[in-house]
C-alpha positions in Angstrom: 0.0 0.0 0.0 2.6 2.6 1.0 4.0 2.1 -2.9 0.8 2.7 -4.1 0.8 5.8 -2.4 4.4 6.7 -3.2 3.5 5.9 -7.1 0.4 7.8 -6.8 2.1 11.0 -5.9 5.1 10.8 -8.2 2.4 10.4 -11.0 0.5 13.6 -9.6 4.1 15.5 -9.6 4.4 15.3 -12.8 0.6 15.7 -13.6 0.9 19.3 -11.5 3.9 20.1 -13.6 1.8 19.5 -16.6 -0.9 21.6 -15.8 0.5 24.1 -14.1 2.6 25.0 -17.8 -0.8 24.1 -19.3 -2.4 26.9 -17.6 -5.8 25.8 -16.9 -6.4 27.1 -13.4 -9.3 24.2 -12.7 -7.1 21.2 -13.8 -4.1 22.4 -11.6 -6.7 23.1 -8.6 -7.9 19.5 -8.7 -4.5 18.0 -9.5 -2.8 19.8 -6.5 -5.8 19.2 -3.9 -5.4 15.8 -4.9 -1.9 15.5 -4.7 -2.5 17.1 -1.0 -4.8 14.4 -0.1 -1.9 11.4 -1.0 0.5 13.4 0.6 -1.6 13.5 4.0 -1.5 9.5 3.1 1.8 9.3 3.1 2.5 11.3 6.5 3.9 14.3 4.3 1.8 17.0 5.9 4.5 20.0 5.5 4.0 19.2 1.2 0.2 18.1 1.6 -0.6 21.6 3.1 1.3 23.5 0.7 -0.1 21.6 -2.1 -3.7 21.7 -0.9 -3.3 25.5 -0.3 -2.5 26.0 -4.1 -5.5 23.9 -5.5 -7.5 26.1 -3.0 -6.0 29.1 -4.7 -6.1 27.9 -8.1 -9.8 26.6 -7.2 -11.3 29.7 -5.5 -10.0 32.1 -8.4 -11.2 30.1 -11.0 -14.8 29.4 -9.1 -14.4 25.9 -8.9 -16.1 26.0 -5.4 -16.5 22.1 -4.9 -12.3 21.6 -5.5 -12.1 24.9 -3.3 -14.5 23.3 -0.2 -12.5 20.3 -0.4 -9.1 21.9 -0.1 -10.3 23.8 2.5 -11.9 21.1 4.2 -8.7 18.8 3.7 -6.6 21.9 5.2 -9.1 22.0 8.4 -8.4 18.3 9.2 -4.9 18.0 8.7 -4.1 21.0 10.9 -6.6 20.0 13.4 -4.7 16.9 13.6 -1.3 17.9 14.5 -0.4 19.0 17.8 0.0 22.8 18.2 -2.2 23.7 15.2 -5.3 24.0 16.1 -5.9 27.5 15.7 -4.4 27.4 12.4 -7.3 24.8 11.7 -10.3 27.2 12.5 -9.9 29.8 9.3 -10.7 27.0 7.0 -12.8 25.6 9.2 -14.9 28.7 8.3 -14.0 28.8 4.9 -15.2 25.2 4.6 -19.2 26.2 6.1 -19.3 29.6 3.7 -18.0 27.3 0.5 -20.6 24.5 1.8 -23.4 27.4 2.0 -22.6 29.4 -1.2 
């Protein structure tokens, strides 16, 4: 399982390289939200949050809200879940219920 994983996000490296030169703001969202979600997997959480905070980015300014709420949402559990980070947990926490509502 753990070279599943390990496969998984060295094909989604290369898949955010592609998009990102491609351009196409919703692609690269998606891509690097799920990248963020294998890296979590993995136990990479420094990576996983600075990937799922681009796809929210790329998400939220191309008003792909569904790729956006699940960024955020992603973001809210894995800094909930790390000791010490719990306040940093609560923003998307409330960016999560205003996506979820919109």
């Amino acid at each position: 399982r753990v070279a599943r994983y390990a496969d998984a996000a060295a094909l989604l490296q290369d898949l955010v390289a592609r998009a990102d030169a491609l351009g196409y703001a919703p692609l690269a969202a998606e891509i690097h939200e799920l990248l963020g979600e294998v890296l979590v997997d993995q136990g990479e959480h420094e990576r996983a949050e600075r990937e799922l905070l681009q796809g929210y980015e790329l998400a939220l300014g191309s008003r792909d809200d569904d790729v956006a709420l699940s960024a955020a949402f992603k973001l809210a559990n894995l800094l909930a879940s790390r000791e010490g980070r719990d306040d940093d947990a609560v923003p998307w926490q409330v960016a999560s219920r205003a996506l979820v509502r919109r």
